[in-house]
N, C-alpha and C positions, 0 to 999 in steps of 0.2 A: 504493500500500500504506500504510493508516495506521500511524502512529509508536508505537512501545509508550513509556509511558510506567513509569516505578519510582517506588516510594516506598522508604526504606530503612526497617530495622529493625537495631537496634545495640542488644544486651543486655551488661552487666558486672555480674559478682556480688555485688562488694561498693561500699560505699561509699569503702574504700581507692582502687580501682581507679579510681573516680570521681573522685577526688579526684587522681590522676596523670596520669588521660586516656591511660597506654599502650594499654588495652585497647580503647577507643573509636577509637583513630588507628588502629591496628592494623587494625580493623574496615574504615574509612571507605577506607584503602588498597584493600585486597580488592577493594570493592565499583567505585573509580574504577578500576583496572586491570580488572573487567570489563563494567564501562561504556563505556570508552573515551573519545571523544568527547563521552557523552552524561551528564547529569547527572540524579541522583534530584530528585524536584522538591516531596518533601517528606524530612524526616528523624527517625527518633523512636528516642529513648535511654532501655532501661529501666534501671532498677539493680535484680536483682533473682535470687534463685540459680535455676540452671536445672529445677531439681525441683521449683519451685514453680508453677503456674497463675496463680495471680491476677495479670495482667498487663492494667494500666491502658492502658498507653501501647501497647502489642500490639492492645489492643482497638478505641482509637483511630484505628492505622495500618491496620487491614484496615477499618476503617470509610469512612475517605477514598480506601481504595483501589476500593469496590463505589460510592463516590459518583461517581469520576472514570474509572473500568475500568480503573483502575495494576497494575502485579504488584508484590506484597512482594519486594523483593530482600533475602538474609542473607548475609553473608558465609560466616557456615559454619552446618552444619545444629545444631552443637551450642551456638553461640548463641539459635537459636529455642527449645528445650529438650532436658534429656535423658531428659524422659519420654516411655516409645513409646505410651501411652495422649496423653497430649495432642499430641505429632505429629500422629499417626493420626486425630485429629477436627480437625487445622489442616488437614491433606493432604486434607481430603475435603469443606471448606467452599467455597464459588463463591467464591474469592477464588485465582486461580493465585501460586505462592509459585515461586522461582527460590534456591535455594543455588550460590552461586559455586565452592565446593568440589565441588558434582556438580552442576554446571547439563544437563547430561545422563541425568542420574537419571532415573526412571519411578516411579510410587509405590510401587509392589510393594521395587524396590533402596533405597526412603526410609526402609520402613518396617524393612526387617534393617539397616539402619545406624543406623537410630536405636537399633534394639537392643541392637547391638553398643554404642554409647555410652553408654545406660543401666545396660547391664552393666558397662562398663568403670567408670562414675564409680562403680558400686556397691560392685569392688575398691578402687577407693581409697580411699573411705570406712572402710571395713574395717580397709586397710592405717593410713588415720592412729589411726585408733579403738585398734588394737594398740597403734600406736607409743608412743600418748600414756600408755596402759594402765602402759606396760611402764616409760614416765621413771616415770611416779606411784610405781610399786611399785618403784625404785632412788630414791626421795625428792628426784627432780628437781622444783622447785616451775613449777610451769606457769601461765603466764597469757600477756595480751595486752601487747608489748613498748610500745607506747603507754602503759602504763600506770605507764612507769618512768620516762617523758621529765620529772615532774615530780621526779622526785627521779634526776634526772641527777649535779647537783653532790653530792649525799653519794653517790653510788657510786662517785665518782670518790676523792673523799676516804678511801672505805673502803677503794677497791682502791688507793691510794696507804701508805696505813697498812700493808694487809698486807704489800707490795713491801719495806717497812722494813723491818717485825717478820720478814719472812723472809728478807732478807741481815742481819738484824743477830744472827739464830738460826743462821747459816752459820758455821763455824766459823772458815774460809778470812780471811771477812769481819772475823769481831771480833778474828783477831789481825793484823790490814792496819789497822783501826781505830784497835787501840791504838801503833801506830807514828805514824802517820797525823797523832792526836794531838799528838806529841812534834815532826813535821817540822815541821806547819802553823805550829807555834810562834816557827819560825825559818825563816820565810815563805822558804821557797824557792819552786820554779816548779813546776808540774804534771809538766814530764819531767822535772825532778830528782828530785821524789816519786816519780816509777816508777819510775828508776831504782834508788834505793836497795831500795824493795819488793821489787825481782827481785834485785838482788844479793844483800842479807839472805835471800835465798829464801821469802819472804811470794809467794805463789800466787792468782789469784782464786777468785770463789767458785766455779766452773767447773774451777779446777783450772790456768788458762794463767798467762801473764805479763800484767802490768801495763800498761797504756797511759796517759797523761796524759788523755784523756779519760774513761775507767774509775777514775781517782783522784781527777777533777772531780765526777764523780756521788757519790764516798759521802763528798766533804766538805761538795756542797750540802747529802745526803741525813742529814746526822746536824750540821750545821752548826758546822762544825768549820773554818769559816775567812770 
């Protein structure tokens, strides 16, 4: 009996995904646990979203696979795509396709489950299209979190600022402060400072008692020793 041979096909949607190789390992798993023993003997990575067609590296791998008589193996059927028109003309080309997720499929059960996943990714589209609708019109500013790694160090500085301005607009805080003031003067120790705060009945800003590490924070934080 001659040996079948595979070629793999492994799709990730973005360039993120490429760039962590989760989605790709993930894939190459799949495909060796239903390999077993045996290994694909070519391998082809597209990057590229599943609603789209133009797939370079797709067109490649069914090429080497009619040159040598390989079958395309996918780890799942919603890797190859989630349009049921471009399914339905991969499923019907002389080129046999094998999904590991229904390596038992027929193409008739290929082609309602690709619908079903065409459908399904067409809700979440939907569903994010809403979501994003919905931050815009609450004045959530929206973008790419990449976009902020450059100015990492002032958001940090900002959000350090307001952490000030809003214990030093705590009421709890500024009269702890102005004690605080008067202790640090006469350098006692961080539990002696709490202590006196709680005896005098100074509160934090939260409302509890004082702790020497809590009294260490708002002499760094307003530098007061």
């Amino acid at each position: 009996m001659e040996q079948k041979n595979y070629i793999a096909y492994l799709r990730q949607s973005t360039v993120k995904q490429e760039l962590s190789g989760l989605g790709i390992e993930a894939q190459r798993e799949i495909i060796r646990n239903y390999l077993k023993d045996k290994k694909a003997i070519s391998e082809y990575i597209e990057t590229e979203s599943g609603k789209k067609s133009d797939r370079p590296k797709l067109i490649e791998a069914l090429s080497e696979c009619r040159k040598t008589g390989a079958t395309l193996i996918v780890a799942k059927l919603d890797r190859l795509s989630r349009n049921v028109a471009f399914t339905s003309k991969l499923l019907e080309n002389d080129v046999e396709i094998v999904f590991c997720d229904f390596p038992e499929a027929n193409k008739l059960v290929l082609h309602i489950i690709s619908s079903i996943a065409e459908y399904e990714a067409g809700l979440i589209s939907q569903r994010t299209k809403q979501s994003l609708r919905a931050k815009k019109a609450r004045g959530v500013s929206l973008g790419k979190p990449e976009n902020l790694l450059g100015k990492l160090d002032q958001a940090i500085e900002n959000s350090n600022q307001t952490n000030r301005q809003k214990a030093l607009d705590n009421p709890n805080n500024r009269r702890a402060i102005s004690m605080l003031k008067i202790l640090a003067k006469e350098d006692k120790s961080l539990s002696e400072m709490a202590r006196i705060l709680n005896t005098e009945g100074f509160v934090t800003a939260k409302g509890g008692q004082f702790k020497a590490s809590q009294v260490s924070i708002l002499l760094r934080r307003y530098d007061l020793r």
